[in-house]
VOVO-7992 format. One record per residue (C-alpha): x, y, z. Coordinates in pm, 1 decimal, padded with zeros to 6 digits. Each point is the difference from the previous one (the first is absolute). Layout:
! residues N
LUMKOL          X          Y          Z
LUMKOL          X          Y          Z
...
***
This chain:
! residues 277
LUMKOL          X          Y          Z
LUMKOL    03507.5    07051.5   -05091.0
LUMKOL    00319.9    00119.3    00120.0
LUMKOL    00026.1   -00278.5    00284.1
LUMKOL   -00067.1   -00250.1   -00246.1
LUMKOL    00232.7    00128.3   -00231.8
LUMKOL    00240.0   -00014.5    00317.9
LUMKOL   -00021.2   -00334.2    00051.4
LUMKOL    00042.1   -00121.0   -00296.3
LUMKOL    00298.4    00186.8   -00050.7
LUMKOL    00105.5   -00155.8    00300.8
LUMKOL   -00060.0   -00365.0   -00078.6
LUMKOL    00167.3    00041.1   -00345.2
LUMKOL    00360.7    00165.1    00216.4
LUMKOL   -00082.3   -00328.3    00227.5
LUMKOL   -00037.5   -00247.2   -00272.6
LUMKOL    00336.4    00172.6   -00144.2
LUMKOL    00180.3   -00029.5    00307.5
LUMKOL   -00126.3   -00351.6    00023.3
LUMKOL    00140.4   -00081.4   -00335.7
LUMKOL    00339.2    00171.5    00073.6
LUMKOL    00027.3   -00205.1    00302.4
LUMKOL   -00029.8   -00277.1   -00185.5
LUMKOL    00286.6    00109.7   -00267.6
LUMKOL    00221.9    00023.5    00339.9
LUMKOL   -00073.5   -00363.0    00094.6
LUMKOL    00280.7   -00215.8    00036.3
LUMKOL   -00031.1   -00233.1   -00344.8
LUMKOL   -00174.0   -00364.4    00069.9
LUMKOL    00262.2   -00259.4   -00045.4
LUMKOL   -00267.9   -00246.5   -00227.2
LUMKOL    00142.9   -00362.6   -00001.6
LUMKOL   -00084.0   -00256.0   -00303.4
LUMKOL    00114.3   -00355.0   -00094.1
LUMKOL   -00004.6   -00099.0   -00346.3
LUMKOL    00148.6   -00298.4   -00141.8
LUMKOL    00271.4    00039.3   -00333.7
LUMKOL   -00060.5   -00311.7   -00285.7
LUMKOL    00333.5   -00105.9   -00069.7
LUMKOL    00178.1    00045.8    00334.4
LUMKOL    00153.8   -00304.1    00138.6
LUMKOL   -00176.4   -00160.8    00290.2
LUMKOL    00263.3    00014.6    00194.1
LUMKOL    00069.1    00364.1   -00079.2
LUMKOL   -00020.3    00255.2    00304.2
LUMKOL   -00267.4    00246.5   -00008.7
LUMKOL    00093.6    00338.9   -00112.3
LUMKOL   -00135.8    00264.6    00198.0
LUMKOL   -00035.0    00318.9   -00208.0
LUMKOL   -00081.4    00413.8    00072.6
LUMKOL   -00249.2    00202.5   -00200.2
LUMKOL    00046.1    00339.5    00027.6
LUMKOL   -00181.1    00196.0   -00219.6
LUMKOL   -00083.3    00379.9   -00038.4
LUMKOL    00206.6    00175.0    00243.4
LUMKOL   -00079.4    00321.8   -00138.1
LUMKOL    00271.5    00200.0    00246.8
LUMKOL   -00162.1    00355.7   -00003.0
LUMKOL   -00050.7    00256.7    00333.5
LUMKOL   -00186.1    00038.7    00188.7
LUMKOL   -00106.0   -00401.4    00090.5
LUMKOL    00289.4   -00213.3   -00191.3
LUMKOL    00315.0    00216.5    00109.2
LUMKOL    00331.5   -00230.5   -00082.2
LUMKOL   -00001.0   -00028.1    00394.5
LUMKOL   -00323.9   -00204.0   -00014.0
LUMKOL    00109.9   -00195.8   -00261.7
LUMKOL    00299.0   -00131.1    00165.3
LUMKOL   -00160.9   -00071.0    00318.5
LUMKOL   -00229.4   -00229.2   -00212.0
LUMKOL    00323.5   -00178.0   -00156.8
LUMKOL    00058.9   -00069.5    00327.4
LUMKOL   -00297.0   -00170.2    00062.9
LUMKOL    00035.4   -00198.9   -00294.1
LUMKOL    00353.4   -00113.9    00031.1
LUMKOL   -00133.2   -00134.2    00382.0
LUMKOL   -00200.5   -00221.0   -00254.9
LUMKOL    00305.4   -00143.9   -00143.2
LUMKOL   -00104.3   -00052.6   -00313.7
LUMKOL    00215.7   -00240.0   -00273.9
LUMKOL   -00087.9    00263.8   -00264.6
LUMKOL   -00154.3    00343.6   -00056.1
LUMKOL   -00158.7    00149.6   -00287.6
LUMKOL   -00087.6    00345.8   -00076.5
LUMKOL   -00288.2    00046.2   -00231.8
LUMKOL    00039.3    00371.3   -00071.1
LUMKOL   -00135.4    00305.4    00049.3
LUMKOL    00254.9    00163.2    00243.4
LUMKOL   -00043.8    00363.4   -00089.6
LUMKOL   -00296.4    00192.3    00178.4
LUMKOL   -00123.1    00242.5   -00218.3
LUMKOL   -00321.9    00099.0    00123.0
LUMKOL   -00157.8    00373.8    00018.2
LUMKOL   -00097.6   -00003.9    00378.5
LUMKOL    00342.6   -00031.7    00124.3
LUMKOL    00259.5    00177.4    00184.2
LUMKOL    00336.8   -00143.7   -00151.9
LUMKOL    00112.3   -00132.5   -00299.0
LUMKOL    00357.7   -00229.7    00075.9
LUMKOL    00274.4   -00046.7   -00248.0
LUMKOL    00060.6   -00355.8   -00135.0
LUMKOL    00306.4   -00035.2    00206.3
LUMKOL   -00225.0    00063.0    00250.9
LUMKOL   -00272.1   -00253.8   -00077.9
LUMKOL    00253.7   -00272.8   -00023.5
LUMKOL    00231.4    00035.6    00332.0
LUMKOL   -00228.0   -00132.0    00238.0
LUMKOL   -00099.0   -00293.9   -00254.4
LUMKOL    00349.0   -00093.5   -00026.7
LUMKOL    00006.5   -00096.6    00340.5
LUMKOL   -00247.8   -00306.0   -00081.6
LUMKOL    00225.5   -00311.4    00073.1
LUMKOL   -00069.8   -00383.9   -00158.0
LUMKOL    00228.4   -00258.5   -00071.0
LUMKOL   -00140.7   -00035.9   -00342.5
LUMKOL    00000.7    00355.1   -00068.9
LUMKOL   -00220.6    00284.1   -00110.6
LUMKOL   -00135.0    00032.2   -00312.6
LUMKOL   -00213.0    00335.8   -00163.9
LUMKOL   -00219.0    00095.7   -00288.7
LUMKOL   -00133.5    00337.6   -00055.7
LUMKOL   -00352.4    00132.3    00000.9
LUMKOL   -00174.3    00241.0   -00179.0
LUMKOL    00020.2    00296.4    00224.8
LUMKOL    00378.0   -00081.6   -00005.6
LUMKOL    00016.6    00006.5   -00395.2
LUMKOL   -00213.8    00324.8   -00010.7
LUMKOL    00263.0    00176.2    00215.2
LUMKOL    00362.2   -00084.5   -00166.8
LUMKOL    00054.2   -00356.9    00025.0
LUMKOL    00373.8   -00030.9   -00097.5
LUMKOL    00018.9    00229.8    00371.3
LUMKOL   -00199.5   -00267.0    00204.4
LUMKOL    00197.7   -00309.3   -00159.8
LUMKOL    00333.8    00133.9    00054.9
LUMKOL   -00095.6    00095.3    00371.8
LUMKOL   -00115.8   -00319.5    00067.5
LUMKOL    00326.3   -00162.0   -00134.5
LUMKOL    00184.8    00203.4    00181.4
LUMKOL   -00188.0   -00100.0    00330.1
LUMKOL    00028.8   -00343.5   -00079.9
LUMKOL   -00296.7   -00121.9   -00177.5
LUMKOL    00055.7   -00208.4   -00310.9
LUMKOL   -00276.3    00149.9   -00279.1
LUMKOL   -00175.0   -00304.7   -00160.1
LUMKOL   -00215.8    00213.7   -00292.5
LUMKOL   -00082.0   -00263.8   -00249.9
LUMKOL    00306.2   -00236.0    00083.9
LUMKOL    00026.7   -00361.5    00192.0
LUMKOL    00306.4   -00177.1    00171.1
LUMKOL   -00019.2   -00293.6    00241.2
LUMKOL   -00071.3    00066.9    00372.5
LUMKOL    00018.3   -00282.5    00251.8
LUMKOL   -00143.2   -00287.3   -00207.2
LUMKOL   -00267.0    00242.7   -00157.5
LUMKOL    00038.7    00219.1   -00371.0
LUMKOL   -00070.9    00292.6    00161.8
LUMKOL   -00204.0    00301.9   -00279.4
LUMKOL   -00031.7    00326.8    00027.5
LUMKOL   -00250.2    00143.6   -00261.7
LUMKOL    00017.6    00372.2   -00075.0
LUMKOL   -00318.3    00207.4    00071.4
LUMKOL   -00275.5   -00042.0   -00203.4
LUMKOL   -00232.7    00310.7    00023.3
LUMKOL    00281.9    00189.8   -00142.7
LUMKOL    00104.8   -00256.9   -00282.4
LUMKOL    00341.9   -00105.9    00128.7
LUMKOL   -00133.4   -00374.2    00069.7
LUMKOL    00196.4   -00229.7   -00269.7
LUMKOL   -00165.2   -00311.7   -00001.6
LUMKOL    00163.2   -00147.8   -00302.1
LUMKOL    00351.8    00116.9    00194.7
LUMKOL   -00069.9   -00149.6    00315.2
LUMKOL   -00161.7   -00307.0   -00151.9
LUMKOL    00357.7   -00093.9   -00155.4
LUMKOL    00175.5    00108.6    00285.8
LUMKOL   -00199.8   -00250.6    00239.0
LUMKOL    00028.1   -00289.6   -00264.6
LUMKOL    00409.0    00029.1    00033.2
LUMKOL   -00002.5   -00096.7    00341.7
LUMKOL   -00087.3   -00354.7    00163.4
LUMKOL   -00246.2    00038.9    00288.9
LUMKOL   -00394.8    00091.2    00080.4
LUMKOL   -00076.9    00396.2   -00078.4
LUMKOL   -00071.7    00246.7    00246.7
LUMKOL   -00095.6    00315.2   -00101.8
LUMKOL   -00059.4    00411.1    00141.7
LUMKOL   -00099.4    00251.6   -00189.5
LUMKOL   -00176.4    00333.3    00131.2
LUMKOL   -00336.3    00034.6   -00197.0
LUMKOL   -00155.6   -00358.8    00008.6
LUMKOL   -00181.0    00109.4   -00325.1
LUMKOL    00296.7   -00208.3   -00214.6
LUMKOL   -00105.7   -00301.0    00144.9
LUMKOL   -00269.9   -00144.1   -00256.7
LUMKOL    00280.3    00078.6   -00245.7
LUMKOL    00206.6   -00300.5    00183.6
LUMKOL    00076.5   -00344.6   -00097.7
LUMKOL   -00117.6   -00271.2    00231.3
LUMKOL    00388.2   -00098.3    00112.4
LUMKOL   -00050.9    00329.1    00163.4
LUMKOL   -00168.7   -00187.5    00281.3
LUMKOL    00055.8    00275.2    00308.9
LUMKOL   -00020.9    00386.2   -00037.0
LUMKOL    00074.8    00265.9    00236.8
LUMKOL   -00145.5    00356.4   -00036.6
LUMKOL   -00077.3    00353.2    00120.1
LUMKOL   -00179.5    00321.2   -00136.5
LUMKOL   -00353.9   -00082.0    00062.8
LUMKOL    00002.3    00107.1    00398.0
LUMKOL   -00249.6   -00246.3    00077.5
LUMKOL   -00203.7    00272.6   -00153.9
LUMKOL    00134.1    00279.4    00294.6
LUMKOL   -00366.7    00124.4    00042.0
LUMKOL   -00219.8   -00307.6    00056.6
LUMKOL   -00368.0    00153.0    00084.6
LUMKOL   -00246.1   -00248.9    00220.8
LUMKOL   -00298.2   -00124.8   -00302.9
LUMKOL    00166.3    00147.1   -00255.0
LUMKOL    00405.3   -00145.4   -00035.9
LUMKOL    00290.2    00205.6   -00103.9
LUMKOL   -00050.8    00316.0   -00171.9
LUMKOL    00273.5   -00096.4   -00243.0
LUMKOL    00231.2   -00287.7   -00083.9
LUMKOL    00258.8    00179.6   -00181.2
LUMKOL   -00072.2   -00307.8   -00279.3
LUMKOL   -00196.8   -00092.9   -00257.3
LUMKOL   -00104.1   -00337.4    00098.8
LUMKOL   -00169.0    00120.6    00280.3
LUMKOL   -00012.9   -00177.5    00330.8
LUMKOL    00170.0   -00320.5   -00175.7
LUMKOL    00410.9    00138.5    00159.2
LUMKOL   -00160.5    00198.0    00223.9
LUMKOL    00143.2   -00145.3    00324.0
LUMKOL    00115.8   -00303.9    00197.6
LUMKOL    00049.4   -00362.6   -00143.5
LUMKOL   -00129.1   -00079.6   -00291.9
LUMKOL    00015.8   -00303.0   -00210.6
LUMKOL   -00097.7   -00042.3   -00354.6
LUMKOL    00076.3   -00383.2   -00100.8
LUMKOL    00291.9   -00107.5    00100.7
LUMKOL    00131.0    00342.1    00070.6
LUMKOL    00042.1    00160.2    00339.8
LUMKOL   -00007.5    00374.9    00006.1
LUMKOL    00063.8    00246.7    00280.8
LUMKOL   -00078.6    00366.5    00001.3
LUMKOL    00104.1    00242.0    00261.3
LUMKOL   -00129.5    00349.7    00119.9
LUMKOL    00331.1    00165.7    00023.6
LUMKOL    00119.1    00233.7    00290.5
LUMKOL   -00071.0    00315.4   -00142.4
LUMKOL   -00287.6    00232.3   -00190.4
LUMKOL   -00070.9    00103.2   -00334.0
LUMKOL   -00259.1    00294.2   -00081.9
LUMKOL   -00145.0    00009.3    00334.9
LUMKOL    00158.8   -00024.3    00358.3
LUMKOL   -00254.5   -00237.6    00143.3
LUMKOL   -00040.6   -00375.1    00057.1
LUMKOL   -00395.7   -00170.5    00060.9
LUMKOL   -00013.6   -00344.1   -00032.8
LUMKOL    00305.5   -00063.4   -00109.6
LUMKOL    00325.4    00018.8    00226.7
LUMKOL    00311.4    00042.0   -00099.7
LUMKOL    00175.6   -00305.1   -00022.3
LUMKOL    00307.5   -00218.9   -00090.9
LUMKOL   -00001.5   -00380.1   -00067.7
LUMKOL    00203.0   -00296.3    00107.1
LUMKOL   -00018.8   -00281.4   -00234.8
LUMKOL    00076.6   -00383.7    00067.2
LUMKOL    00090.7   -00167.8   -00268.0
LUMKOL    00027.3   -00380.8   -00055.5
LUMKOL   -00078.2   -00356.7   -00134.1
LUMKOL   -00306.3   -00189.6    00135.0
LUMKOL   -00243.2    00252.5    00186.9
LUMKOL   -00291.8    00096.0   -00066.1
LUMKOL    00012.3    00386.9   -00075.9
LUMKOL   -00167.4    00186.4    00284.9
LUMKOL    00025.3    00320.0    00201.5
***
């Protein structure tokens, strides 16, 4: 009994260590191409960042990592980068907890000629918001909560987060409609998205992790939404729309990855293609 007690105790540390090791994992750069009604044909393509869930916290998303990954992703040269929240690490297996001037400094040193744009996620909200915004503007980043202005050819929407009831629909609905131009949107819980009018024909989003824990015959133990595996991950289109969901950088809950790597998206976008990835 005690041998078999031993070895399971030592497949569970392996399957741990296994799952750390994944956390650790350089993020996949994922690549899509989806096409924008309304864009000119002669319009260049726009290629765009999603980063999502960055979740700086010791001991596996130190600042240090963080900017070594913004280096990776400016080698990517991207036209535009968006942040879809959830920058503060706040789990209870974990070694360091980092100010918000701390969060932000390495993700100021993101670099694209169109800029770089931020909404805030619900871990972000649950710690002291006002903190997070005004270290991010302070690094750099313009915060886009529930507001639109006109990026390279595009009317470019931030939506507030909606699992803590700071997405304003109606607000972001008139905000679009003032400006000339096909809508692209980010937002960090995809969850809003039924909630959208059809001129809201490409969303960006976070929170989900791809699930984080994604078990072989059985899926992800949780979605972190309540439609399920609909947002879960990947690209996604529903009509017309084009959807793309990330699975972050960092952690939430647990330290571990299965199944679903960290990642960070860079999306082509243009007239005429078929969307594909």
């Amino acid at each position: 009994m005690l041998r078999i007690l031993g070895l399971i105790l030592l497949l569970l540390l392996g399957l741990a260590g296994w799952g750390y090791a994944n956390v650790l994992a350089d993020p996949v750069v994922r690549r899509a191409a989806i096409t924008m009604p309304g864009l000119p044909a002669t319009a260049q393509p726009l290629r765009v960042a999603l980063i999502s869930d960055v979740h700086v916290q010791g001991p596996d998303m130190p600042p240090e990592r963080v900017a070594r990954i913004v280096a990776q992703v400016n080698a990517e040269r991207p036209d535009l980068v968006l942040l879809a929240g959830d920058f503060v690490g706040d789990r209870a297996l974990g070694t360091r907890s980092y100010s918000d001037a701390e969060i932000a400094a390495p993700l100021g040193r993101l670099r694209a000629p169109l800029g770089v744009y931020a909404v805030l996620g619900n871990h972000d909200y649950w710690r002291a918001p006002s903190g997070m915004r005004s270290a991010l503007q302070a690094a750099g980043i313009r915060m886009l909560d529930n507001r639109a202005l006109r990026v390279g050819g595009i009317t470019l929407v931030g939506i507030g987060d909606e699992q803590t009831g700071h997405a304003n629909v109606p607000a972001v609905v008139q905000a679009a409609a003032r400006l000339p131009g096909p809508i692209l949107a980010f937002t960090h819980s995809p969850d809003v998205i039924p909630r959208l009018p059809p001129q809201f024909g490409a969303v960006l989003a976070g929170h989900t992790h791809c699930g984080q824990i994604v078990l072989p015959w059985y899926g992800a133990l949780t979605t972190a939404s309540r439609y399920g595996d609909r947002y879960r991950c990947g690209v996604i289109h529903e009509g017309a729309r084009a959807i793309v969901v990330g699975a972050g950088w960092g952690t939430s809950v647990l330290p571990f990855r299965f199944g679903a790597p960290p990642d960070w998206w860079l999306v082509t976008i243009g007239p005429g293609a078929q969307s594909r990835t």
